[in-house]
C-alpha positions in Angstrom: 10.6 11.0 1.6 13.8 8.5 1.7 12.6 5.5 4.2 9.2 4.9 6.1 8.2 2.2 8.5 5.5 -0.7 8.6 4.5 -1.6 12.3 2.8 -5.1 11.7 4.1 -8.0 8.9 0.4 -9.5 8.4 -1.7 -9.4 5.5 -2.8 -5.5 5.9 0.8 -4.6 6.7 2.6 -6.1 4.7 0.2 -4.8 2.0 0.3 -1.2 3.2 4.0 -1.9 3.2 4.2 -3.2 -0.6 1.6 0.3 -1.9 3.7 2.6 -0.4 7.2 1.2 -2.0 5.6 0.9 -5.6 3.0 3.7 -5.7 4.3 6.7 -3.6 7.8 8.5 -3.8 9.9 6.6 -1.2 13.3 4.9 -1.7 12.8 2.1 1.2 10.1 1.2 3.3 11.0 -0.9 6.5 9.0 -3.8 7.5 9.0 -4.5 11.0 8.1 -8.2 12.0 8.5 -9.8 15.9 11.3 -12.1 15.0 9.8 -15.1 15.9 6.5 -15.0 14.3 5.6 -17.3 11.7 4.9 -14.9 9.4 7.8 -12.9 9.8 9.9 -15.7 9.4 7.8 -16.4 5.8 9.0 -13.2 4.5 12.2 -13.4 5.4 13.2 -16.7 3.7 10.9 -16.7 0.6 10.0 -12.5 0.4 6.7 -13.5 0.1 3.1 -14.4 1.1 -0.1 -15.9 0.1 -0.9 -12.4 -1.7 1.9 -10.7 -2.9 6.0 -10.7 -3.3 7.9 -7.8 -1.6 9.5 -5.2 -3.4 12.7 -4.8 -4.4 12.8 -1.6 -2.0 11.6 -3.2 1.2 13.8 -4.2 3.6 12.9 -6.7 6.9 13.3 -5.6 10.6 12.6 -7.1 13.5 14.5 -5.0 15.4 11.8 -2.1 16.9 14.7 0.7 17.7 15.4 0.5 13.7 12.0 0.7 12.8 11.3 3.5 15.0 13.7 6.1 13.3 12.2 6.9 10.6 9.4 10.0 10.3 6.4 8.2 9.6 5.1 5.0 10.9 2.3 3.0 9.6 1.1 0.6 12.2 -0.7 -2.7 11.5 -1.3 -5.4 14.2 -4.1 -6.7 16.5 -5.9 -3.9 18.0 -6.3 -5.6 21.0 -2.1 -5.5 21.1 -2.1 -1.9 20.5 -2.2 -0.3 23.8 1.1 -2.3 24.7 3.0 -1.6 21.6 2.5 2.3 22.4 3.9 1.7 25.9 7.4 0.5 24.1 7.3 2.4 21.4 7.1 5.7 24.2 10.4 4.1 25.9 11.9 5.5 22.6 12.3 9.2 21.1 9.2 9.7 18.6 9.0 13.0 18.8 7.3 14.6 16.0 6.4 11.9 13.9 3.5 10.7 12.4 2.0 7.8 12.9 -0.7 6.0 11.0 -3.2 3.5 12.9 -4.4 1.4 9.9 -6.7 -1.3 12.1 -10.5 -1.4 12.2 -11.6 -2.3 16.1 -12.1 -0.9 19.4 -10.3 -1.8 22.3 -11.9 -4.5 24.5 -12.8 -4.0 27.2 -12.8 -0.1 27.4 -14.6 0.6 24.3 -12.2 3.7 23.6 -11.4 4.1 20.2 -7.5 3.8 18.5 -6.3 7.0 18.2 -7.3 7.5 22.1 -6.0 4.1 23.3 -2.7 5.1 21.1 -2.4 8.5 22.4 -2.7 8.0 26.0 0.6 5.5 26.0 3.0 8.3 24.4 3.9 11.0 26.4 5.4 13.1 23.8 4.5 15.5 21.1 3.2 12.8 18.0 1.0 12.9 15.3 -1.7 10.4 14.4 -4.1 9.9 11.7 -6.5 6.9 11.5 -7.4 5.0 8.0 -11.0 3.6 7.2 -12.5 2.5 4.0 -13.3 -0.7 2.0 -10.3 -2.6 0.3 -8.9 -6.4 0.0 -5.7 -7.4 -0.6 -6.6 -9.7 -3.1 -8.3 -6.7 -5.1 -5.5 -4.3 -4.6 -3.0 -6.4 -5.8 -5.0 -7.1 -9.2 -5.3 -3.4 -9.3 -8.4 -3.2 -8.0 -9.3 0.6 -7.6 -10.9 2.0 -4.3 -11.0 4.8 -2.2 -10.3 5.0 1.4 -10.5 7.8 4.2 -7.8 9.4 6.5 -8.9 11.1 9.3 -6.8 12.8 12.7 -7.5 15.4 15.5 -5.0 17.5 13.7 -6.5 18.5 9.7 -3.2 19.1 8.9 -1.7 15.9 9.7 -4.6 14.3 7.3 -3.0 16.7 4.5 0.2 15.1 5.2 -0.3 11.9 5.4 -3.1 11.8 2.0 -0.7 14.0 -0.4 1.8 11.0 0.5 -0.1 8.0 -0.1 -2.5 9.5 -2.5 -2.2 7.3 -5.6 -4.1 6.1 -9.3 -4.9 2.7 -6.9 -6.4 4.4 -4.1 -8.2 7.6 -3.7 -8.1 9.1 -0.4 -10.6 11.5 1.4 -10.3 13.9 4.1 -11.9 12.9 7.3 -13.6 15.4 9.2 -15.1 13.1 12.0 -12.2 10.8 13.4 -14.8 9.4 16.2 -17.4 8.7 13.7 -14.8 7.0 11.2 -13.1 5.0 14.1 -16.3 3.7 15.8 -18.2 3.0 11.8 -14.9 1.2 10.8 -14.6 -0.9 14.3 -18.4 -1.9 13.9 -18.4 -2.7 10.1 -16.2 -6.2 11.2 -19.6 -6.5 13.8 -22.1 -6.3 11.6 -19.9 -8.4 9.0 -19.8 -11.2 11.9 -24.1 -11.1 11.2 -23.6 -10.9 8.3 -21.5 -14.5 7.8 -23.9 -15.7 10.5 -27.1 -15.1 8.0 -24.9 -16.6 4.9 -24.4 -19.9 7.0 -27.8 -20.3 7.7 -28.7 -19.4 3.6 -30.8 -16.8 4.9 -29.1 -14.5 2.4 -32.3 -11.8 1.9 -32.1 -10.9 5.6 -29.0 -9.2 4.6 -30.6 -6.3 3.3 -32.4 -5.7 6.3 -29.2 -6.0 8.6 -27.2 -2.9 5.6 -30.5 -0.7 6.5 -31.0 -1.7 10.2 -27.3 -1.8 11.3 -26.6 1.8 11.0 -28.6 3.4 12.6 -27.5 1.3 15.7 -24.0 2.1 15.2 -25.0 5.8 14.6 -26.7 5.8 18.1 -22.6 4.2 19.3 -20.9 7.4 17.2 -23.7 9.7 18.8 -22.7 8.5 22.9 -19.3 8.4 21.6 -19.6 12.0 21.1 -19.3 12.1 17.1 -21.2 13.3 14.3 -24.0 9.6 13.7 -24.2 11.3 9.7 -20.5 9.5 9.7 -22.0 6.2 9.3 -23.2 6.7 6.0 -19.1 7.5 5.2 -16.4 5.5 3.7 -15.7 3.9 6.7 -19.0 2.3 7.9 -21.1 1.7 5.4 -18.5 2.4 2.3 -16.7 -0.8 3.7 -19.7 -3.4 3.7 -19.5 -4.8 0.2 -16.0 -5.8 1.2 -16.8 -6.9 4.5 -20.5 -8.2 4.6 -20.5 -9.6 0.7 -16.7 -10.6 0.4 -15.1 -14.1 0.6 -12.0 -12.6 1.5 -13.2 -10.7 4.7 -12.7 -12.8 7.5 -15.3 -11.1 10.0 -17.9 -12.4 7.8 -16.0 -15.9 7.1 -15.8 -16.5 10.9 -19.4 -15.7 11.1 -20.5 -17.8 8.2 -18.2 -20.6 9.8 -19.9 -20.1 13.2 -23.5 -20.6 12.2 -22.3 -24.3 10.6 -20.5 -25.1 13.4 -17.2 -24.8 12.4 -14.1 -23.0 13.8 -12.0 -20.2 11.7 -8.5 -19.7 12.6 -8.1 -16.4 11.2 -8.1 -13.3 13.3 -11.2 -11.4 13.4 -11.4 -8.4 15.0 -15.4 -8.2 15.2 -15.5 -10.0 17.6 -13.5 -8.7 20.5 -15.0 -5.0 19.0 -18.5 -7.2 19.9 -17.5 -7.7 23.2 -16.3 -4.1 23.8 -19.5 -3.1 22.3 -22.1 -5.1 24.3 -20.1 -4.2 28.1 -20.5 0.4 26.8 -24.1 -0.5 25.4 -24.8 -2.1 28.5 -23.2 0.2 30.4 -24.6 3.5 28.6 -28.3 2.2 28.2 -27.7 2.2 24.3 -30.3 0.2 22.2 -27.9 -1.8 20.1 -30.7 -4.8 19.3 -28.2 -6.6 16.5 -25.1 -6.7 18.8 -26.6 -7.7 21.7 -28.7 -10.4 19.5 -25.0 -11.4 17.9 -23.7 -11.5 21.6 -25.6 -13.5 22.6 -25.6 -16.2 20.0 -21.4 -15.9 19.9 -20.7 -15.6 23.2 -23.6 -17.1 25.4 -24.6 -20.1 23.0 -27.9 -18.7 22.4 -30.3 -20.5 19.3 -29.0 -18.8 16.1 -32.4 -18.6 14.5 -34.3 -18.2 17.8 -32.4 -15.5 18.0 -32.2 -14.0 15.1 -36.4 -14.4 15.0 -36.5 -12.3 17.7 -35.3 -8.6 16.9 -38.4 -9.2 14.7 -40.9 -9.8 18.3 -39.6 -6.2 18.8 -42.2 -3.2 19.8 -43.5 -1.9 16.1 -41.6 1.6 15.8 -40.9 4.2 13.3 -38.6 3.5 10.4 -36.6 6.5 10.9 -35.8 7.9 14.3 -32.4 7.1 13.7 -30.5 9.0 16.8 -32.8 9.8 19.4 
């Protein structure tokens, strides 16, 4: 392949954009940046960021037509902003191409999952696979090792797009559940949000509980959602909670350990528009979801923390495991 694109100039982006140019057999990748964003403008005048330099083989574009010509697309913004970016990027001819969704969330407030929101907003003949897993930055660029998974409606299209990227850096599995993986990956940055909340009140031992508790609540989400609630136990739920839940560098569990001290994070977190979604369906559907409605209510109602917290433990007594029913 000669030339691919990178949707999306951020941290994950630009990262996805800097692994495909050294690790997988492409001339030039195109990075794609809104002209005047801050951090477009960073890369453009110093090639850089706080993580890494750009490759000698990655050229800057903020220019969407250009972008938009090549076969295969990686997109990387706010998830929130997706449903919008698929309504220009359908004024153009994609035809064909493949595109990879490479965001963690669910839309807010409709609860639908990427590949849906991203699929009703192009009215041509597309392909689109969805990636999920655990990974930093700051770990890949030290050369870090992990695996990650791609999943799609279409298996061939997750052939495709794993026999490109596939690498010594990261390992890639084949998804068989793109619901499962979407929904687990969206409501890992959740349940990272409690857990930042439980490291800024030093309650660190209650964290075990929330990795054994947590999903089986978000298998009960996959379940309604009409995929398979064995997912969660996959690379992209529960594969992805070291990095998220344990990890200085994840910023769902920063803004939550900033939260519970009172303090303010400026970082985007998609947890926490995901929580929103999450609480309106759960509400909506009659789901028991007891640690996102608990975290709801602390985040966005200014419940006690600790009261709070206290109380998924005043809870009827009940089986460990009756996980889906």
């Amino acid at each position: 392949m000669k030339q691919i694109s990178v949707i999306g100039c951020g941290r994950w982006g630009t990262f996805l954009g800097w692994y495909v140019a050294k690790y997988c057999d492409v001339q030039t990748v195109l990075l794609y940046g809104m002209e005047n964003s801050r951090t477009y403008q960073e890369l453009k005048s110093t090639r850089r960021n706080e993580y890494l330099n750009l490759s000698d083989n990655m050229l800057l574009t903020s220019d969407i037509a250009e972008a938009l010509k090549n076969e295969f697309i990686i997109i990387s913004i706010s998830c929130q902003n997706l449903r919008q970016l698929a309504k220009q990027i359908n004024e153009y001819n994609v035809e064909n191409k493949t595109f990879l969704l490479a965001m963690k969330g669910l839309e807010e407030p409709s609860a639908e999952i990427l590949a849906d929101v991203f699929l009703s907003e192009i009215k041509q003949k597309i392909h689109v696979a969805t990636l999920g897993g655990p990974g930093h930055v700051e770990d890949y660029v030290r050369r870090v090792p992990s695996a990650a998974v791609i999943d799609s409606y279409e298996p061939e299209t997750i052939d495709y797009v794993i026999k490109f990227m596939q690498s010594d850096l990261i390992r890639f599995y084949y998804g068989t559940d793109i619901v499962g993986n979407q929904v687990g990956a969206a409501l890992k940055n959740v349940i990272g949000l409690a857990a930042g909340i439980l490291d800024g009140l030093g309650w660190h031992g209650l964290k075990g509980a929330l990795m054994a508790r947590a999903p089986i609540e978000v298998g009960r989400l996959i379940k309604y959602k009409g995929g398979n609630p064995a997912s969660v136990y996959g690379l992209a739920h529960l594969g992805d909670y070291e990095a998220t839940l344990f990890s200085k560098n994840s910023h769902n569990r920063m803004f939550g350990e900033m939260f519970a001290k009172g303090e303010r994070y400026g970082k985007l977190a998609e947890g926490v528009d995901t929580l929103r979604a999450v609480k309106a369906l759960a509400d909506r559907a009659g789901i028991d979801m007891p640690i996102s409605q608990a975290l709801y209510k602390v985040i966005f109602e200014e419940a006690d923390i600790k009261d709070t917290i206290r109380s998924l433990f005043d809870r009827s007594l009940k089986k460990e495991f009756e996980p889906w029913q």
